[in-house]
C-alpha positions as CSV (number, residue, x, y, z in Angstrom):
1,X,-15.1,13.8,25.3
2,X,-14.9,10.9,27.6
3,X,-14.2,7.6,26.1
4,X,-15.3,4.1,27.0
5,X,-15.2,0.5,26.1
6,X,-18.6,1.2,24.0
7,X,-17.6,4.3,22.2
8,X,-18.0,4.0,18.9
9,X,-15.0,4.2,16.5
10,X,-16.3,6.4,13.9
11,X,-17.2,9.2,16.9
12,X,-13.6,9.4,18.2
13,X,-12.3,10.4,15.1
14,X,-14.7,12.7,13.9
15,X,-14.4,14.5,17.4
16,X,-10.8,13.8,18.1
17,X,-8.8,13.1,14.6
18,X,-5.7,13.2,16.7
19,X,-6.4,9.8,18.1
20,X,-6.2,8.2,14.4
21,X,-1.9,7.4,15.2
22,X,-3.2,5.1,18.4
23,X,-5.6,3.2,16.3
24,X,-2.6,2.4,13.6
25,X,0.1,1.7,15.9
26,X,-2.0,-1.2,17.2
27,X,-2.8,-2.4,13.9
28,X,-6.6,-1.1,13.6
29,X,-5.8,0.0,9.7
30,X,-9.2,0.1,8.1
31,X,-10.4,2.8,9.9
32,X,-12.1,4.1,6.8
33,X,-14.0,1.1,6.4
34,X,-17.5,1.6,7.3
35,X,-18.0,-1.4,9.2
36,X,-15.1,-0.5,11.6
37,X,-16.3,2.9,11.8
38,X,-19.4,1.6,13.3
39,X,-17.6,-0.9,16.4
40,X,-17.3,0.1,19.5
41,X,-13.6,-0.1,21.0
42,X,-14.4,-3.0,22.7
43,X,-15.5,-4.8,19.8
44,X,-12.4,-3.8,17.8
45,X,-10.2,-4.7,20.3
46,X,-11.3,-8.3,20.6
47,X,-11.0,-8.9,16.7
48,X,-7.5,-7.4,17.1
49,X,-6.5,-8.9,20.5
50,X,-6.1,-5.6,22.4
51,X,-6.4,-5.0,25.9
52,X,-9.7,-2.4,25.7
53,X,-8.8,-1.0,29.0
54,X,-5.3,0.2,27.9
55,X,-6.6,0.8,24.5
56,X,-9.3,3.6,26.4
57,X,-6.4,4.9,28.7
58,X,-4.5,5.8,26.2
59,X,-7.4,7.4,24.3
60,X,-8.4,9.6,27.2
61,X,-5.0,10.7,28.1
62,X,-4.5,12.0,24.4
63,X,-8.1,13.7,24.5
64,X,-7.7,15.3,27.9
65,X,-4.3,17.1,26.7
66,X,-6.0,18.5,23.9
C-alpha cells in the first residue's frame, strides 16, 4: 500500500492497523469517528496542524517494513 496526501483515513487502518499509534501520537484521537474515517490525510492534518508530508513519510516507512 502506497500512501499519499489524498488517502483516505478509514483505508489505512483497515489495510494497515499498525499505523493507528502514528495517528495518536499526533493527536488524531477520534479515529473511530466516521467523519474522520472519511478525510484524507491531508485534510486531517490541516484541522490538526500537521505537516502532511512528514505525516505520509512516516506512514510509508511503517507500511514498507511490514
Amino acid at each position: 500500500m502506497k500512501i499519499t496526501k489524498e488517502t483516505i483515513i478509514g483505508e489505512i487502518l483497515d489495510k494497515a492497523p499498525e499505523c493507528t499509534p502514528i495517528f495518536l501520537a499526533i493527536g488524531m484521537h477520534c479515529l473511530g469517528c466516521p467523519a474522520s474515517r472519511g478525510e484524507s490525510i491531508e485534510m486531517a492534518c490541516q484541522v490538526h496542524g500537521v505537516d502532511p508530508d512528514e505525516l505520509v513519510k512516516k506512514l510509508n516507512e511503517l507500511v514498507e517494513k511490514k
